[in-house]
C-alpha positions as CSV (number, residue, x, y, z in Angstrom):
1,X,-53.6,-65.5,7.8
2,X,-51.1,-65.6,5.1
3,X,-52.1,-62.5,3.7
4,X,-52.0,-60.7,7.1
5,X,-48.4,-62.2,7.6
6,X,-46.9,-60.9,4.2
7,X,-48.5,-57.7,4.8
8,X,-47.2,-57.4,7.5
9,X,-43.4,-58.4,6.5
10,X,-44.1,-56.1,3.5
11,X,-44.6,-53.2,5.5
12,X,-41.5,-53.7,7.9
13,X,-39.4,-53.9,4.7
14,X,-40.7,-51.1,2.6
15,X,-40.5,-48.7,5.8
16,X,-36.9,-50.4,7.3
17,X,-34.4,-47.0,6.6
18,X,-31.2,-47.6,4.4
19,X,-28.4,-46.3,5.7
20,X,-27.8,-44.4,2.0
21,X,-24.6,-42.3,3.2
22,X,-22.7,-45.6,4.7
23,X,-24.0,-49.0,3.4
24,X,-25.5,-48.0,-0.2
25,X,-22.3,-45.0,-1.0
26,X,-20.0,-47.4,-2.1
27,X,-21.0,-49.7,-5.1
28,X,-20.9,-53.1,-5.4
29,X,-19.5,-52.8,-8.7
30,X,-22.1,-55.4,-10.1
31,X,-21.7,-54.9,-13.9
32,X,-18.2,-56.4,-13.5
33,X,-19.6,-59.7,-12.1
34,X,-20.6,-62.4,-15.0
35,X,-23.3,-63.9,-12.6
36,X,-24.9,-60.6,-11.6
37,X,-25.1,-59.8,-15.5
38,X,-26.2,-62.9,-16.5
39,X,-29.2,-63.0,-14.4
40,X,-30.3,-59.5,-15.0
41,X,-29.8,-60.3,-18.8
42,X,-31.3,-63.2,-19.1
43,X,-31.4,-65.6,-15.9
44,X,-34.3,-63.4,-14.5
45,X,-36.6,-64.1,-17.4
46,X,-36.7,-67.7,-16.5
47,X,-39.6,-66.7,-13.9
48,X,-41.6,-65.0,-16.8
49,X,-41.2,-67.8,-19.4
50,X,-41.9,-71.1,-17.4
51,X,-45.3,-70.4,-16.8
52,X,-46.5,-69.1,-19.9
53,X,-44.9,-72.5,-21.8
54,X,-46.0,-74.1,-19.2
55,X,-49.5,-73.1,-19.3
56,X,-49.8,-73.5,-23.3
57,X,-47.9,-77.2,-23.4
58,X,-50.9,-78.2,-21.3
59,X,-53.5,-76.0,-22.9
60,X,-54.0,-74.4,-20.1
61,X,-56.4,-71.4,-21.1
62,X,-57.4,-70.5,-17.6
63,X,-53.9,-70.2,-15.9
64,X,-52.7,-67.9,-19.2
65,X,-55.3,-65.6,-17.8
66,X,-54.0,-65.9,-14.5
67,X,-50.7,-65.4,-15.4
68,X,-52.2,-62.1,-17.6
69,X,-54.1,-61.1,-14.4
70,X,-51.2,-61.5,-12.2
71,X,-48.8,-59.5,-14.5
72,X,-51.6,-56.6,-15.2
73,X,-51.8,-56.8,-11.2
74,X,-48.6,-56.5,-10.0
75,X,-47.4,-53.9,-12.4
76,X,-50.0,-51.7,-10.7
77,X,-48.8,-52.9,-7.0
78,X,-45.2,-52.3,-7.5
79,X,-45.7,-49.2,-9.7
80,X,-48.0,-47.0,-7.7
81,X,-46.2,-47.6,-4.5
82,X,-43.3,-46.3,-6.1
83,X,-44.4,-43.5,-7.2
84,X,-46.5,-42.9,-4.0
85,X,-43.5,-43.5,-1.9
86,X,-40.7,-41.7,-3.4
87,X,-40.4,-38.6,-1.5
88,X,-41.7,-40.5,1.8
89,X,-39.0,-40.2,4.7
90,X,-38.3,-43.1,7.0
91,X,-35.8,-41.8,9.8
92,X,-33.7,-39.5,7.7
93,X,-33.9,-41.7,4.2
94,X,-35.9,-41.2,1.4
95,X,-37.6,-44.7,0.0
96,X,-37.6,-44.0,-3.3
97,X,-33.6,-42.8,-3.1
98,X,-31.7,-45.9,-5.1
99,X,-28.1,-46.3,-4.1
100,X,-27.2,-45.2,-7.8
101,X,-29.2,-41.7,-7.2
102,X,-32.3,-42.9,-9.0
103,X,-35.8,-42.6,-8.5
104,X,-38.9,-44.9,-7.4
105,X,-36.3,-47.2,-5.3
106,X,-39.4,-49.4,-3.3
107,X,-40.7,-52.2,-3.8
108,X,-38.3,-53.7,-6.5
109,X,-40.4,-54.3,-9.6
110,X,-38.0,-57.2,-11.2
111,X,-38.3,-58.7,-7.4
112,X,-42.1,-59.1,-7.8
113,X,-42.4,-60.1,-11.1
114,X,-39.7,-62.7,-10.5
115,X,-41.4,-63.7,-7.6
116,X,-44.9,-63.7,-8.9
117,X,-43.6,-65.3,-11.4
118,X,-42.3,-68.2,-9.0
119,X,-45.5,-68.5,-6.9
120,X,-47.6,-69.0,-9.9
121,X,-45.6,-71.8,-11.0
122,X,-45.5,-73.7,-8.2
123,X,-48.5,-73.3,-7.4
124,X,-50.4,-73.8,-10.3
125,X,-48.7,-76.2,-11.6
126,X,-45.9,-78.5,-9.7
127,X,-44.1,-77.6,-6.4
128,X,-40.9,-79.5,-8.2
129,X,-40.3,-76.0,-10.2
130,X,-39.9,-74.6,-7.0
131,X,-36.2,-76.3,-7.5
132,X,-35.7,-73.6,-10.4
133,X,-38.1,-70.8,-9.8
134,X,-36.8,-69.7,-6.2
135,X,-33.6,-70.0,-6.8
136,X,-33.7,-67.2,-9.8
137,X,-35.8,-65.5,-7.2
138,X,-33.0,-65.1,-5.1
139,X,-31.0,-64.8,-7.9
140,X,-32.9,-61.6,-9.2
141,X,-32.9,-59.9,-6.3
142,X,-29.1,-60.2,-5.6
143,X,-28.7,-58.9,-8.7
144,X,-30.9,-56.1,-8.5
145,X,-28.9,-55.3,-5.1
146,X,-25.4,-55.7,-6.8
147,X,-26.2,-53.3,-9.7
148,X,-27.0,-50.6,-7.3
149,X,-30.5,-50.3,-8.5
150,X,-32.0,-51.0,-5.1
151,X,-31.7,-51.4,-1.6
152,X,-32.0,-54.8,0.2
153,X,-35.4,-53.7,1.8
154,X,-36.7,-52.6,-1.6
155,X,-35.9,-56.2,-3.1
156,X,-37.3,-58.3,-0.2
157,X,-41.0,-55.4,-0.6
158,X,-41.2,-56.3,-4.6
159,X,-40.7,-60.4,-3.6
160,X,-43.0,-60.0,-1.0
161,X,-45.6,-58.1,-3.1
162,X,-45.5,-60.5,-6.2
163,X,-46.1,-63.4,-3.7
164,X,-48.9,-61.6,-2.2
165,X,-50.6,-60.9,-5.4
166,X,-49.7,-64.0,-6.9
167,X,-51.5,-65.7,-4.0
168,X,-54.9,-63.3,-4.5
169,X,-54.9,-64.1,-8.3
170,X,-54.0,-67.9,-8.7
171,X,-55.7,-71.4,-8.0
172,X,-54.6,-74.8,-8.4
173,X,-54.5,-76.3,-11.5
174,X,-57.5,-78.8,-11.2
175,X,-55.9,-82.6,-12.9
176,X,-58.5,-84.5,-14.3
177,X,-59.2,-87.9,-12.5
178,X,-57.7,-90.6,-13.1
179,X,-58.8,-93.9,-14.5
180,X,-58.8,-96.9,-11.9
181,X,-55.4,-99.1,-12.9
182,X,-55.6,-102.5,-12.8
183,X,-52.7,-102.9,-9.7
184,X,-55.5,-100.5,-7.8
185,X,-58.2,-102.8,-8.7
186,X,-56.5,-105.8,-7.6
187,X,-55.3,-104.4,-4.4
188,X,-59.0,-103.0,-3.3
189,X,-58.3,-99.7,-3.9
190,X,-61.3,-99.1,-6.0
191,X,-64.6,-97.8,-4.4
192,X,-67.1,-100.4,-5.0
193,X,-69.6,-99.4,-7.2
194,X,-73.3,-98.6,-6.9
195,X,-75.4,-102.3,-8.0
196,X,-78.7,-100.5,-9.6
């Protein structure tokens, strides 16, 4: 169901028209902001890098090729679209028209990886990253909005889409089970075992 949903939200966002002669003509003058620069230097990378240390601090073999799998597949989910969709016109706009005149404007690749990037970790690994991940999520794709490199629809597609794939190509990181403590023992929280 949560697949249907994002699809869904993903599709209202990549075909929502940007109003490219009003909203997007002026710039927002981004690469005068410290912030803005500072995430798309370096903040944005955070997404990227927690999982993989993550995943090698615990050994974890099988979530590095998740996160490989999840990279290898979004890359081809934000990438083909882009190409596939840059001379598609929504009510008068062309979606791959970025407010600085480029090309290949939806879905916002940094969006997805940052968001992939997000998903993964909480997922996988502790819903308490959550506190840093979405946050430079949100971050990213301000950024990405503020340099002129895309439109708020194209941002919100690429989060969308690297939550979506993400959520096709990552499990739970299965903890091993723990040893019965004595307080659990004394309390009766042990299952009684099996008199052969």
């Amino acid at each position: 169901m949560r697949v249907v949903g994002g699809t869904f939200f993903l599709v209202c966002a990549t075909l929502y028209p940007s109003d490219m002669d009003g909203h997007y003509a002026v710039s927002r003058n981004g690469h005068s902001d410290g912030f803005v620069v500072a995430v798309e230097n370096y903040g944005r990378l955070i997404n990227s890098v927690l999982p993989i240390a993550t995943a090698v601090v615990l050994r974890d073999t099988s979530g590095l090729g998740q996160i490989a799998s999840t990279t290898i597949v979004g890359v081809a989910a934000t990438h083909i679209p882009k190409r596939l969709l840059d001379n598609v016109h929504v009510f008068g706009t062309r979606l791959g028209q970025r407010p600085n005149g480029g090309k290949h404007n939806t879905p916002s690749g940094h969006s997805a990886l940052a968001s992939a990037g997000a998903y993964l970790t909480t997922r996988r690994y502790s819903r308490w990253f959550g506190l840093i991940v979405w946050p430079v999520t949100i971050s990213t794709m301000y950024a990405r909005y503020m340099l002129d490199a895309h439109t708020v629809s194209a941002t919100i597609a690429g989060a969308i889409i690297g939550i979506l794939v993400a959520a096709c190509c990552v499990s739970r990181l299965q903890r091993p089970q723990r040893r019965p403590s004595l307080r659990s023992f004394v309390w009766g929280r042990v299952p009684a075992r099996n008199a052969t």
